[in-house]
C-alpha positions in Angstrom: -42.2 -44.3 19.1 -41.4 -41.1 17.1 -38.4 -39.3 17.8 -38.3 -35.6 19.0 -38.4 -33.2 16.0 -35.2 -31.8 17.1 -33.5 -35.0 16.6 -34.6 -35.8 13.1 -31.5 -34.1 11.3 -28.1 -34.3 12.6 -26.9 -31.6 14.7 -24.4 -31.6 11.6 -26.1 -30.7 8.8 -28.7 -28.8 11.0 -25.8 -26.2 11.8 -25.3 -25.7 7.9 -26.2 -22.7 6.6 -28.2 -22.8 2.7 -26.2 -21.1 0.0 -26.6 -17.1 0.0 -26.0 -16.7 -3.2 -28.2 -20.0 -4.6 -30.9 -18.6 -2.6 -30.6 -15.4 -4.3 -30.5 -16.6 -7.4 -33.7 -19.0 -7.3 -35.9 -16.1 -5.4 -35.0 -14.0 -8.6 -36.1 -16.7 -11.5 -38.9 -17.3 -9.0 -40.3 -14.0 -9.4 -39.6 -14.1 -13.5 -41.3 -16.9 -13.6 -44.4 -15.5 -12.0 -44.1 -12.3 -14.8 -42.4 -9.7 -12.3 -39.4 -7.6 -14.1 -36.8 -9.0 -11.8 -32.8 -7.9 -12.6 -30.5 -10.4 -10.8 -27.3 -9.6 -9.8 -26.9 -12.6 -7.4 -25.5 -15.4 -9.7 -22.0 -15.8 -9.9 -21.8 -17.1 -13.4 -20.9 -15.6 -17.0 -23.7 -15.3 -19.2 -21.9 -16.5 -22.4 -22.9 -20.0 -23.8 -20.3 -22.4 -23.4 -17.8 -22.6 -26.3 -19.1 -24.5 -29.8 -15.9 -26.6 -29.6 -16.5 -27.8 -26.2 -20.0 -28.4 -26.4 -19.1 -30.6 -29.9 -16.9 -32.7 -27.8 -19.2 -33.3 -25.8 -22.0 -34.2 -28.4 -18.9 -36.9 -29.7 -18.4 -38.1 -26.2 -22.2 -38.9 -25.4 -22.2 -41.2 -29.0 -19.1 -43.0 -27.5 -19.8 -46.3 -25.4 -16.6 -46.1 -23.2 -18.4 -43.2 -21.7 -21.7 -44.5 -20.8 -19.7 -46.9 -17.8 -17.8 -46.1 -14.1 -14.5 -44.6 -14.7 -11.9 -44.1 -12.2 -13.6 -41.9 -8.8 -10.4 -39.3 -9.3 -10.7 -38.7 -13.0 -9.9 -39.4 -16.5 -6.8 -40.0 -17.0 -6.7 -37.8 -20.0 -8.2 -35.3 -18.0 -5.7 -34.9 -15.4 -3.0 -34.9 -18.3 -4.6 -31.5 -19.5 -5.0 -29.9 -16.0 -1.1 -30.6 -15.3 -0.5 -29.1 -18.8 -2.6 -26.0 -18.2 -1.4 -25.6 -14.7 1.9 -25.8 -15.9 1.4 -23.3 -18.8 -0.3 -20.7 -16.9 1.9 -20.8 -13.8 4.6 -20.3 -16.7 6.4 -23.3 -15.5 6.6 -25.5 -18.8 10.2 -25.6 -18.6 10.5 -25.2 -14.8 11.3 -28.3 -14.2 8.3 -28.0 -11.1 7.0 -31.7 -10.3 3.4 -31.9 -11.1 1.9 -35.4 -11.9 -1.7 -36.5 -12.3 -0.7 -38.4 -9.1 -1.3 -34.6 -7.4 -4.7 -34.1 -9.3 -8.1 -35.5 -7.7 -11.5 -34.3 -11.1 -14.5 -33.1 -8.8 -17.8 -33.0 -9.0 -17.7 -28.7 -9.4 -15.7 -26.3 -7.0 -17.8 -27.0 -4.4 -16.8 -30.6 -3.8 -13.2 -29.6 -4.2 -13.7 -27.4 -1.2 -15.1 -30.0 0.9 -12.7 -33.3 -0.2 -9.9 -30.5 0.8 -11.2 -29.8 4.0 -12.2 -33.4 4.9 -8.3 -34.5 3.8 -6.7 -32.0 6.1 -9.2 -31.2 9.5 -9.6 -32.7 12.2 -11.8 -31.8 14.9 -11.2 -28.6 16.5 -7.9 -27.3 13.9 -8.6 -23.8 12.7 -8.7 -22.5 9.4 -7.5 -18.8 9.1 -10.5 -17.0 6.8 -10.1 -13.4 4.9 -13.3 -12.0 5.0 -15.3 -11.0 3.1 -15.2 -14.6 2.2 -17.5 -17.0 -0.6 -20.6 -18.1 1.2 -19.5 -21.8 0.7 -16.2 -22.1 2.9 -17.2 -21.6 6.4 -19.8 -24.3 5.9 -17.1 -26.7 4.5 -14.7 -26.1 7.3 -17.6 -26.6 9.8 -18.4 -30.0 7.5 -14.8 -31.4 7.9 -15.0 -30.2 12.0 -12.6 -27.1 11.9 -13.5 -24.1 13.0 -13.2 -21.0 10.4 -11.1 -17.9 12.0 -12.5 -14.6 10.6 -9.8 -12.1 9.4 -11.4 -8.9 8.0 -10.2 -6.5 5.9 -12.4 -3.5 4.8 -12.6 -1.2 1.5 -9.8 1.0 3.2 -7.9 -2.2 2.1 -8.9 -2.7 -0.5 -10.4 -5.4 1.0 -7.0 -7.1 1.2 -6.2 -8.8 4.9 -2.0 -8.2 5.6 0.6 -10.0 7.4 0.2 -8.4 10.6 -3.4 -9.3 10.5 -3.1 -12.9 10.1 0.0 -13.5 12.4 -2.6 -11.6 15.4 -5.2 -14.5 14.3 -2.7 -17.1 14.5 -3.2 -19.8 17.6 -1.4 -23.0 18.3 -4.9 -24.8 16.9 -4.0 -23.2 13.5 -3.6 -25.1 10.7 -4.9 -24.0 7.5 -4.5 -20.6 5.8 -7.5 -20.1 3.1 -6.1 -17.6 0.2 -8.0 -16.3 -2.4 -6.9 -13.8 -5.6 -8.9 -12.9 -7.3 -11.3 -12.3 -4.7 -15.3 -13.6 -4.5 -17.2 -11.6 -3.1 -15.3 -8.3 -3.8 -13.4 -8.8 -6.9 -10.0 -7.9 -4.7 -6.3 -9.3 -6.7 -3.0 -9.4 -4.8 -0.1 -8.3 -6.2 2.7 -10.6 -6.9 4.7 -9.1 -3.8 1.8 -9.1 -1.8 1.1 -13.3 -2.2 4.7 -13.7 -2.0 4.9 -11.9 1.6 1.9 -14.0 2.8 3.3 -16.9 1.3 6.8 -16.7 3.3 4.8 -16.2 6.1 2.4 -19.5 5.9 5.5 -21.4 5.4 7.7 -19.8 8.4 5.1 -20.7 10.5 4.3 -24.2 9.1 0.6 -23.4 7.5 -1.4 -25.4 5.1 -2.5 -22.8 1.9 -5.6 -23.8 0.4 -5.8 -21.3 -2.3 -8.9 -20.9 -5.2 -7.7 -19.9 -8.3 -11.1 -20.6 -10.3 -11.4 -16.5 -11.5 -7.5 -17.0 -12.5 -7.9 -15.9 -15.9 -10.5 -13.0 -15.2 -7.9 -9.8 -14.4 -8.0 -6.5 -15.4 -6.1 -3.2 -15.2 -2.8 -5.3 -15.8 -2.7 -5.8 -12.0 0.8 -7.5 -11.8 -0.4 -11.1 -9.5 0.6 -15.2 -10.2 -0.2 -18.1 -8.1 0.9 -18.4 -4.3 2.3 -21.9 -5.3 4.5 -20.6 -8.2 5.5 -17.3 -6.6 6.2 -19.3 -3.4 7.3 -22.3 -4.5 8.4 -23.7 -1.2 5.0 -24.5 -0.4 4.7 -27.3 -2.8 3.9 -29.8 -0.1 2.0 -27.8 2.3 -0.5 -26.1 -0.5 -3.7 -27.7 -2.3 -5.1 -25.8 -5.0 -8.5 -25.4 -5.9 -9.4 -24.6 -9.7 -12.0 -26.0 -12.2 -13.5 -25.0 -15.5 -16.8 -23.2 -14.6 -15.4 -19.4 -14.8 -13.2 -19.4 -17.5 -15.1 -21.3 -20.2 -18.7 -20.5 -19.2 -19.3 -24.2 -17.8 -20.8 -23.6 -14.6 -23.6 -26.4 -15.2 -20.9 -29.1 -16.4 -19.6 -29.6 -12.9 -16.1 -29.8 -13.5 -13.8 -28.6 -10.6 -10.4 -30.0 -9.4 -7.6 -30.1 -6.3 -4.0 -30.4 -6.8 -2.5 -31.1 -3.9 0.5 -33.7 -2.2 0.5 -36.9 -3.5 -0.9 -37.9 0.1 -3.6 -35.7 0.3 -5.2 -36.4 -3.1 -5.2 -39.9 -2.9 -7.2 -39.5 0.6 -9.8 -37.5 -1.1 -9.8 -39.2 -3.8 -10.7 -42.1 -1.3 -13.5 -40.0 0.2 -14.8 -39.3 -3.1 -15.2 -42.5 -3.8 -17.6 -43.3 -1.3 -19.4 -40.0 -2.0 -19.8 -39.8 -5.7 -17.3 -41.8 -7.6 -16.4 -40.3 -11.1 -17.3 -36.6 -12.0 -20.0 -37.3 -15.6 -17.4 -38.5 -18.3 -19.3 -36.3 -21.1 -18.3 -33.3 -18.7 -14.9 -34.8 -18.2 -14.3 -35.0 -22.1 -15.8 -31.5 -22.7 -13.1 -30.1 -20.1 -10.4 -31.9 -22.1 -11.7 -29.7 -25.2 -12.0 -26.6 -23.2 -8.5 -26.6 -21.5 -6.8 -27.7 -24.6 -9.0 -25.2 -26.7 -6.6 -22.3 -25.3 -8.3 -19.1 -23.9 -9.9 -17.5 -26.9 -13.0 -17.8 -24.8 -12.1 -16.1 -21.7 -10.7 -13.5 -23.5 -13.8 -12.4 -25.5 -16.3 -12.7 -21.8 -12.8 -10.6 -20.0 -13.3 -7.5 -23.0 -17.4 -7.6 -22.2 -16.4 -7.7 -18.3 -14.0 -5.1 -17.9 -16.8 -2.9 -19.8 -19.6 -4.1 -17.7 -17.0 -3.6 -14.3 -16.6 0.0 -15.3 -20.2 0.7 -16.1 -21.5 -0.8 -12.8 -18.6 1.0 -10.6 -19.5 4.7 -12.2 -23.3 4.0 -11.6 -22.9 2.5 -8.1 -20.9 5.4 -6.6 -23.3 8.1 -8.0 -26.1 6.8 -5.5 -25.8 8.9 -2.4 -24.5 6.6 0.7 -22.7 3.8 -1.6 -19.0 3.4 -1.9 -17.7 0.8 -4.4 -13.8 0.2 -4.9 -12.8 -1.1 -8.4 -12.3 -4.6 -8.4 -9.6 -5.6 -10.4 -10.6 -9.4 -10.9 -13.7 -11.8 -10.9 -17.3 -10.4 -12.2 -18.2 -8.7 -8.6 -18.9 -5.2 -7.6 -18.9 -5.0 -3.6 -19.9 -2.2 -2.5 -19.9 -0.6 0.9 -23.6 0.6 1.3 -22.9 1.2 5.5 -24.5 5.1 4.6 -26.9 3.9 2.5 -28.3 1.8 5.4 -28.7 4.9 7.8 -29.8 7.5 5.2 -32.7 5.3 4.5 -32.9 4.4 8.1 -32.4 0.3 7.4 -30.8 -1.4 10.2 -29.0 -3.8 8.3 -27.2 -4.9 4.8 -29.9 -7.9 4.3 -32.8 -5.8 5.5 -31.6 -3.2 2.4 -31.3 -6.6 -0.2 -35.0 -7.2 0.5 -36.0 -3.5 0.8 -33.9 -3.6 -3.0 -36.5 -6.5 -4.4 -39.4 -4.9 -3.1 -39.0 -2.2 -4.6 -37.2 -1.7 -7.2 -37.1 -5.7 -8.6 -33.6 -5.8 -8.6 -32.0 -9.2 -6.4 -28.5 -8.4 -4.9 -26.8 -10.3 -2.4 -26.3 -9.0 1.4 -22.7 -9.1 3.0 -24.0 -10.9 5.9 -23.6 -13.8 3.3 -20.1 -12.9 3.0 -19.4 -12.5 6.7 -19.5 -8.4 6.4 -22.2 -6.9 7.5 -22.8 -3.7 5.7 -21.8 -4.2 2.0 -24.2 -6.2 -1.2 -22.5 -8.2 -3.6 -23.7 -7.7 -7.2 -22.3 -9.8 -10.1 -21.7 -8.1 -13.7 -21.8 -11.6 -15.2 -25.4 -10.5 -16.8 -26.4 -8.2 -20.3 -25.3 -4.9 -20.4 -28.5 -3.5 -20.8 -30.0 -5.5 -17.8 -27.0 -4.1 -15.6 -28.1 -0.5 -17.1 -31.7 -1.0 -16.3 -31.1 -2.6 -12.7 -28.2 0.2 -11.3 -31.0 2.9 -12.7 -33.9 1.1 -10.5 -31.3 1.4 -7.7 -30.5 5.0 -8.6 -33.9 6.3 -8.7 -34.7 4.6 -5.6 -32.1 6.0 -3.7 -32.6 9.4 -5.2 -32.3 12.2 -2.8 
């Protein structure tokens, strides 16, 4: 007997939408690979070759036998030593006396899986998750994953793209129980001031929220935009916050799969149990090389910020000379997101992802539609790629949308 092909993958993983941006991405090398010109703007990853100190460490660790065996699922000791230290350090709480133990740290395989194990510790069926749109591709899939259901709150470019108070307490229901926060933003590159994440903060903890925040573009700020982490700017939260960081962004290692959750003590250890069963420990060569990196300082996220800021500048000026685009500066991340909603009717398009594909066609250039983002209307493009390429592929767009 040979079951119904509707019933051959669970109705689970058959709701589960594939990666945007990943899709992108491998349509672009695709078409390199076959000799067309193709510019991608779709990746969300710097193009800077991870630092020589890290990568030495983990040349040293490879040619060290401890590290060819299991270690424990929630990470290297040593590891979570330095993530407590940087977190510390960069929330400018050294000498707080804040309580931050590896006990509150689970080492992930990536960001990714530091989404999910979140979402798996703290959902259960039905509870709702409160989502600022435009939102990364990956966290609607994750809360669906874990069985919550993701609550869109969406904030235009009038807003900078920034949802408000007011907008979250008229999404709020008595199946709430999440808050996702995220500054800097991915997709648009949006930052929240310090007063800003402190007012949203006092709200999630008047009303007896989880924050799940993502700091992983922490260190990738521009224009002196005066912002900090929800956890130390609200510190009240301490034990109704996970947060979600890793070292992919800041040191170049998006390959090395090293993400993390800090969270209650209670939380951790119950994805850390999860994780077990899933994967066990994150690679220990990556795990050393993100010892090196975080105790290497940020000499390296510095030098990719300088070539950033230039490229964020350059793509912004060149974006809003094409007739029917409007692109707000971001003030974090590598992202331009720009609202293309005239664009779309002056070429007479009838949607965002119908203009993405009508943008590879023709002009060889791969940018990501906002329907991936849950906004209709805009394109992501990262500036994470050569200045010259970023020249090239804004001039394709400009010539094709020339009047």
């Amino acid at each position: 007997m040979t079951l119904p092909r509707d019933r051959r993958v669970s109705q689970r993983l058959a709701a589960i939408a594939e990666s945007a941006t990943l899709k992108v991405d491998a349509k672009a090398k695709a078409l390199k690979a076959e000799g067309r010109p193709v510019i991608g703007f779709g990746a969300g990853e710097p193009d800077f070759p991870t630092p020589d100190y890290v990568v030495a460490a983990a040349v040293a660790a490879a040619q060290d036998p401890k590290n060819h065996r299991y270690t424990p699922a929630g990470g290297l000791p040593e590891l979570k030593a330095a993530i407590v230290a940087k977190t510390l350090r960069d929330w400018k709480l050294d000498d707080s006396g804040f309580e931050l133990t590896p006990a509150n740290v689970l080492v992930t395989n990536g960001g990714k899986q530091a989404v999910y194990n979140t979402f798996a510790a703290l959902l259960d069926p039905g509870d709702e998750v409160i989502l600022p749109a435009p939102y990364w591709t990956t966290y609607p899939e994750c809360i669906q994953l874990a069985g919550g259901k993701a609550v869109d709150v969406f904030a235009d470019e009038t807003q900078d793209y920034k949802v408000t108070v007011d907008q979250l307490d008229a999404a709020l229901t008595e199946r709430t129980k999440v808050l996702l926060f995220v500054s800097p933003s991915n997709p648009t590159g949006a930052v929240y001031t310090a007063d800003e994440i402190r007012a949203i903060g006092a709200w999630a903890v008047e009303k007896g929220l989880w924050v799940v925040t993502d700091e992983i573009y922490e260190h990738l700020l521009y224009d002196g935009v005066e912002t900090g982490s929800i956890l130390s700017l609200v510190p009240e939260l301490a034990d109704q916050a996970v947060i979600l960081n890793g070292v992919a962004k800041t040191y170049a290692m998006t390959g090395w799969r090293v993400g993390w959750m800090i969270g209650p003590a209670d939380i951790v250890k119950a994805a850390t149990n999860l994780q077990s069963h899933a994967t066990s420990n994150v690679a220990n060569v990556s795990q050393r090389a993100a010892i090196a990196a975080l105790e290497g300082g940020l000499s390296a996220v510095d030098a990719m910020r300088e070539a950033f800021d230039r490229r964020r500048k350059t793509i912004v000026t060149m974006l809003n000379e094409i007739d029917g685009v409007l692109c707000p500066t971001p003030q974090g991340a590598f992202y331009a997101y720009p609202s293309v909603k005239g664009l779309i009717e002056r070429v007479g398009l009838g949607s965002s992802a119908e203009l993405a594909e009508h943008i590879l066609e023709k002009a060889e250039v791969a940018v990501v539609p906002g329907e991936a983002f849950g906004s209709p209307g805009y394109l992501r493009l990262s500036y994470a790629l050569g200045d010259d390429d970023l020249v090239e592929g804004i001039t394709r767009l400009q010539k094709l949308f020339a009047s």
